[in-house]
C-alpha positions in Angstrom: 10.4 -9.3 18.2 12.1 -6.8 15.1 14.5 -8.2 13.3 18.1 -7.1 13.5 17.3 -4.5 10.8 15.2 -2.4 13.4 18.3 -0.1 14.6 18.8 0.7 10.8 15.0 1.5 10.6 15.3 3.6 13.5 18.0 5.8 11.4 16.5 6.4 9.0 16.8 10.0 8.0 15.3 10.5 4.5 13.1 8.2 2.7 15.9 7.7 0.2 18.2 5.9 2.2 14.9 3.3 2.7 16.5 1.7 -0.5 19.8 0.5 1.4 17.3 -1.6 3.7 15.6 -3.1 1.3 19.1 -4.2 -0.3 19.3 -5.8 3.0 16.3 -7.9 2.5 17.9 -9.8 0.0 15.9 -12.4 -1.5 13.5 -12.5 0.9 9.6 -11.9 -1.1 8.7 -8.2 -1.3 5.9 -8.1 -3.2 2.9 -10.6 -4.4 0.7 -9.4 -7.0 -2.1 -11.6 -8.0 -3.8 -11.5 -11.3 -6.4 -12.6 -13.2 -4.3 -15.8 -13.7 -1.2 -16.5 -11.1 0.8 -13.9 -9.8 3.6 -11.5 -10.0 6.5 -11.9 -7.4 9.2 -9.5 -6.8 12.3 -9.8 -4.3 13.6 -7.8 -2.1 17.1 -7.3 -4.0 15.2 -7.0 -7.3 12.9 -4.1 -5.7 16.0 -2.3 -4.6 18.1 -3.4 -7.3 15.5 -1.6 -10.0 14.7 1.4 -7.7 18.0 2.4 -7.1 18.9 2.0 -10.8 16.0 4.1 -12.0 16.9 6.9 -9.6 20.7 7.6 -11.3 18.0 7.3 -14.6 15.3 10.0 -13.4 18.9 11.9 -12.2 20.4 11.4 -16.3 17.3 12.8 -17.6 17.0 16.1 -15.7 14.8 15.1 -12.6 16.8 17.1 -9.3 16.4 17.8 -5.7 12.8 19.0 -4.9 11.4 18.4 -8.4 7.7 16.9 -8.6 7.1 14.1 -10.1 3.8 12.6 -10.5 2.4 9.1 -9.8 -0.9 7.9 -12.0 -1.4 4.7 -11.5 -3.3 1.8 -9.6 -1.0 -0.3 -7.0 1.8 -2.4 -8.7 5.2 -3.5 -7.9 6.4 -0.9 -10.8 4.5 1.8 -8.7 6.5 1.2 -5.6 9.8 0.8 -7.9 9.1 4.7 -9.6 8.2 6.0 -6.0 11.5 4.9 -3.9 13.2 5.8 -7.2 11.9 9.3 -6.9 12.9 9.8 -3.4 16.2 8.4 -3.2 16.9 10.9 -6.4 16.2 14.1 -4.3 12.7 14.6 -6.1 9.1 14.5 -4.7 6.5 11.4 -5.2 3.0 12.8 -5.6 0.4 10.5 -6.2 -2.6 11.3 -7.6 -5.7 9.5 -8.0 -6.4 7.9 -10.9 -10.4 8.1 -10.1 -10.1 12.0 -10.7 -12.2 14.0 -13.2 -9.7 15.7 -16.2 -10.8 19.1 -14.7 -9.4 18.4 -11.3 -6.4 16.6 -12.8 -5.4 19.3 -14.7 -5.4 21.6 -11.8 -3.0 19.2 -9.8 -0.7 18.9 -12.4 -0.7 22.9 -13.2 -0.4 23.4 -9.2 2.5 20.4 -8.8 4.3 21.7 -11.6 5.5 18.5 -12.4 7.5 17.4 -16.1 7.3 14.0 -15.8 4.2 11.5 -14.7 4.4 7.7 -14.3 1.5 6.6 -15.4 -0.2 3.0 -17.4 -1.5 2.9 -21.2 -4.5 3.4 -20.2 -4.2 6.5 -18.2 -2.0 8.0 -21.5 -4.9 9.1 -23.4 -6.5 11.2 -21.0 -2.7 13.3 -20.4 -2.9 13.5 -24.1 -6.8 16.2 -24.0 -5.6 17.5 -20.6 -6.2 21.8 -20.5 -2.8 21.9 -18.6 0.1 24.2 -18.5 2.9 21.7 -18.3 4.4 19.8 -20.7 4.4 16.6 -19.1 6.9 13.8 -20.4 4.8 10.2 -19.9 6.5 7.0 -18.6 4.5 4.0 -18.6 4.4 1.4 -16.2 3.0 -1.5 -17.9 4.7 -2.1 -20.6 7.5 -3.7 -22.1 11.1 -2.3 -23.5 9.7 -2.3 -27.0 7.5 0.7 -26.1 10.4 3.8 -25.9 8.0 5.2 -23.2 8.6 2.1 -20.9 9.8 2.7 -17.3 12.2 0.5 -18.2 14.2 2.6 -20.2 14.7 4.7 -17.0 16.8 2.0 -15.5 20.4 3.1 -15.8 23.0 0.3 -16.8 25.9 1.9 -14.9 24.9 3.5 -11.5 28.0 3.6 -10.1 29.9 7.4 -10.8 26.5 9.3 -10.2 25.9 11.0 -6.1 22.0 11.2 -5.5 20.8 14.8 -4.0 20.7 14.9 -0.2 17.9 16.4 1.0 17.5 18.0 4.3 14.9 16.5 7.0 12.4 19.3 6.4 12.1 18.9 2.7 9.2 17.5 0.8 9.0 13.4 0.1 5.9 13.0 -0.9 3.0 15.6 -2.3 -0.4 14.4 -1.4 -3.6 16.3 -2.9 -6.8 15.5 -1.1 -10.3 17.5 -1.9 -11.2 18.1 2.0 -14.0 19.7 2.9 -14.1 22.8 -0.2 -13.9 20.4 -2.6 -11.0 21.8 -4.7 -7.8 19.9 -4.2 -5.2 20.5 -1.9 -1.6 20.1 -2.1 -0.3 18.3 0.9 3.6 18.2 1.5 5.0 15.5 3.8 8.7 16.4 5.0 11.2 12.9 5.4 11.0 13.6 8.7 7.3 13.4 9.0 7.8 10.1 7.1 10.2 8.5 9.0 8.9 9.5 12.3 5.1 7.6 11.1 7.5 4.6 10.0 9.4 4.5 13.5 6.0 5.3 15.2 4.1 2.4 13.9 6.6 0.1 14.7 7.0 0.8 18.2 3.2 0.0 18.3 4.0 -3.4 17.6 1.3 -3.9 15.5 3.3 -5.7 12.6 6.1 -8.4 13.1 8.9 -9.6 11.0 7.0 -12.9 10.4 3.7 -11.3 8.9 2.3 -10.9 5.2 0.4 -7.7 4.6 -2.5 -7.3 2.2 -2.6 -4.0 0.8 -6.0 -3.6 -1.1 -5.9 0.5 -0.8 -4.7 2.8 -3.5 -1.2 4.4 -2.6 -2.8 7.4 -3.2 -3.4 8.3 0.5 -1.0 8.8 3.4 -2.5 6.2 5.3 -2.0 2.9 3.1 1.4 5.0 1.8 3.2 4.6 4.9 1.4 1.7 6.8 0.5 -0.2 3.5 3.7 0.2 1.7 6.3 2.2 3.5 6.1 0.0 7.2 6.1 -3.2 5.6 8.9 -2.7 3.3 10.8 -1.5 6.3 10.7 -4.6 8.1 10.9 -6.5 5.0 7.5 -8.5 5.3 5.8 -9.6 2.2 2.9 -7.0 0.5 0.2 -8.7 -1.1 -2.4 -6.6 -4.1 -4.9 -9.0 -4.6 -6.1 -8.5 -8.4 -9.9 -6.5 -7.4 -11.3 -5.4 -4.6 -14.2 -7.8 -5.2 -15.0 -9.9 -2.4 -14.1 -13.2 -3.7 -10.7 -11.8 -4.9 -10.0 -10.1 -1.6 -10.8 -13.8 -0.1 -8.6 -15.5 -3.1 -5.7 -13.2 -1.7 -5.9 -13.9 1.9 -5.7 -17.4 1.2 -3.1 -17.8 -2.0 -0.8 -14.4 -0.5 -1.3 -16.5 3.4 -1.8 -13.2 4.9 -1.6 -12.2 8.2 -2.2 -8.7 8.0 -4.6 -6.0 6.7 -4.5 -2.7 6.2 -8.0 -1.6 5.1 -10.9 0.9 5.3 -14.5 0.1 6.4 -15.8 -0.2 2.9 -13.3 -3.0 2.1 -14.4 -4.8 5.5 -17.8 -4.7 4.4 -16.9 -6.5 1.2 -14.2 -8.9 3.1 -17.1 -9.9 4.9 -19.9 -10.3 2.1 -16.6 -12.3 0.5 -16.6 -14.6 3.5 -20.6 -14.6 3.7 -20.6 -15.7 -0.2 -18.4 -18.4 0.1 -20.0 -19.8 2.9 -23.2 -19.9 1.0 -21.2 -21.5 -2.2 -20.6 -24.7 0.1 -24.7 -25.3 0.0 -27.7 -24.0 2.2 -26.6 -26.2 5.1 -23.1 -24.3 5.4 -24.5 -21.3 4.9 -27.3 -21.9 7.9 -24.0 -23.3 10.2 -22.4 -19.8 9.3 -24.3 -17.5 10.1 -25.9 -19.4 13.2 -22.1 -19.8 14.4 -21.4 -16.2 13.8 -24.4 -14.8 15.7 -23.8 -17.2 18.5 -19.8 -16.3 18.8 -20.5 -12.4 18.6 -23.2 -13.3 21.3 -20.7 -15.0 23.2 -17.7 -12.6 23.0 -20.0 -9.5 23.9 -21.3 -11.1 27.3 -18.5 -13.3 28.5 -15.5 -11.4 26.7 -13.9 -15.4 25.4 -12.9 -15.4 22.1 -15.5 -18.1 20.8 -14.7 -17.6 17.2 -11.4 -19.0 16.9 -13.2 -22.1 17.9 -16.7 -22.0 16.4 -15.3 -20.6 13.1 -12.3 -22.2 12.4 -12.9 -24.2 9.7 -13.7 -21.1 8.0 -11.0 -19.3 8.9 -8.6 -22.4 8.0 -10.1 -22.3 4.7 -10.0 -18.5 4.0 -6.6 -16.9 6.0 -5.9 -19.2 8.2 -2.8 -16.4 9.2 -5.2 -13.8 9.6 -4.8 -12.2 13.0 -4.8 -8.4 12.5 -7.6 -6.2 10.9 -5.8 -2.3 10.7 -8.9 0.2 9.6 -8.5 3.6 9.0 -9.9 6.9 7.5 -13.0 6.2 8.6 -14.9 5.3 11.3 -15.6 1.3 11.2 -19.3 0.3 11.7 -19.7 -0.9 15.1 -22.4 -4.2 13.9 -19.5 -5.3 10.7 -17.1 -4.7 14.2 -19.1 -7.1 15.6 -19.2 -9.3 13.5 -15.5 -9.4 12.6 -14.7 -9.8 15.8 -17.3 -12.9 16.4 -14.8 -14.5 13.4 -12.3 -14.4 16.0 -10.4 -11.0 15.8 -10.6 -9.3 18.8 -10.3 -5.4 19.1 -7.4 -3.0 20.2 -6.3 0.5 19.5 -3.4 1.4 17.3 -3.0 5.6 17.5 0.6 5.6 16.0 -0.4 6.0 12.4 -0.7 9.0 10.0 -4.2 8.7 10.4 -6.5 6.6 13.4 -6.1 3.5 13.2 -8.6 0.2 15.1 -7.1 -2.9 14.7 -7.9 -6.3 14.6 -6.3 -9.5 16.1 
């Protein structure tokens, strides 16, 4: 069952009034981000609380309704904070890839037309040789007040006596470029009401419940993780988990310290979920490794003749020791192999279809 926030999902009429249900959320965890030692935790009010504070900021400094404003950067709780900022001002969040070559990056920020880029310390010296048009102002997401570029200096003190811009349903949230099949980059506008229609869409699937934990390995780069790896979650106010790499031991470290339930993934990352789960099975001695992979051929064996769900059985000490959670596997943007399928499956997730996504979706659990 939704919660009791559901009917205020369901109104939603512009991404920026997202930041009023996140208010809702309270104290409840928002996001966990794991790194190289411990992890980062953000709440629910504190999400909402900085978000809505560096909106009347971006608002102070000259950012207005239908303005561009770019997004450079990996996954991070600051990330999500500068994009519901950005909407909830009037503007439009366009991400960009961070994997980009300076020649295409220039292009995108000469076609967005964008003044202002959140971006990391890292990313800074590259803006800095760009062949570009625009004079970009940087703000920098991971560091601290002492550095005048900080996003923190964004975050107004006194929100109270400044109106954000309304935009109408047919106006641009977000600005997606993707290279397609010409390889030159193409600007991709989604409306709020394309937005909030995916939101409402994927939750009538009933794919996701108040009670789970999401891991969101996927750049926020793409519409996909965007609205089912960030934008769904928030919603319902479940916890997102960013493990620290995409390696497969990390991705395995997160399932377990994050106690997810949920993943939203491409086929690649299932592939290296699965050499994760393979290499810590074979950490545990020659013996365990044998068991695994015997157990694993005999439950995939078992599931494709009789259709029982062996693996919940045969591999549950595994899973108990991995993500014992774990119950759904969300793919997309690709087609998923149909042997790794197999072999997730013989783990003890079994298959459905999810279609109400912004791109197709199989699913897991």
């Amino acid at each position: 069952m939704l919660s009791k926030h559901r009917q205020a999902i369901n109104d939603l009429r512009t991404l920026g009034s997202m930041i009023d249900v996140l208010a809702e959320h309270g104290d409840r965890q928002a996001v966990l981000a794991l790194q190289e030692e411990g992890a980062e935790s953000w709440s629910y009010g504190d999400l909402a609380d900085h978000a809505r504070r560096m909106a009347h900021g971006l608002t102070k400094v000259g950012v207005s309704r239908g303005d561009h404003v770019v997004l450079f950067a990996s996954s991070q709780p600051e990330w999500m904070v500068a994009c519901l900022a950005i909407v909830a001002a009037g503007a439009v969040a366009t991400p960009v890839d961070v994997q980009v070559d300076d020649q295409t990056l220039s292009r995108i920020l000469d076609h967005s037309g964008a003044e202002l880029i959140f971006t990391t310390a890292e990313q800074a010296g590259r803006l800095e040789h760009l062949d570009t048009t625009v004079r970009l102002r940087t703000i920098l997401l991971d560091v601290g007040e002492g550095d005048t570029r900080s996003w923190r200096h964004l975050l107004a003190r006194d929100d109270r006596h400044t109106d954000f811009a309304q935009p109408d349903l047919d106006e641009p949230a977000a600005l997606f470029y993707t290279s397609g099949t010409t390889g030159s980059p193409k600007g991709v506008p989604l409306s709020h009401a394309n937005l909030t229609f995916q939101i409402g869409a994927i939750l009538g699937a009933n794919v996701v419940t108040e009670d789970d934990r999401m891991l969101l390995p996927l750049p926020l780069h793409h519409v996909y993780p965007f609205v089912m790896g960030m934008l769904v979650p928030l919603a319902l106010g479940l916890t997102i988990v960013l493990p620290h790499s995409l390696t497969g031991p990390q991705l395995v470290r997160a399932l377990k310290e994050g106690e997810v339930s949920v993943i939203t993934g491409v086929p690649r990352l299932y592939s290296a979920l699965y050499s994760g789960i393979e290499e810590r099975a074979g950490s545990s001695g020659k013996l365990a490794a044998t068991l695994f992979g015997v157990s694993a051929r005999l439950s995939t064996w078992i599931r494709r003749r009789t259709g029982m769900d062996a693996g919940k059985v045969m591999m549950r000490p595994l899973r108990e020791r991995l993500g014992p959670e774990l119950r759904v596997l969300a793919s997309g943007g690709a087609p998923l192999d149909p042997d790794l399928a197999r072999k997730l499956e013989g783990m003890g997730c079994g298959s459905s279809s999810v279609t109400a996504s912004p791109r197709p979706l199989r699913s897991f659990h």
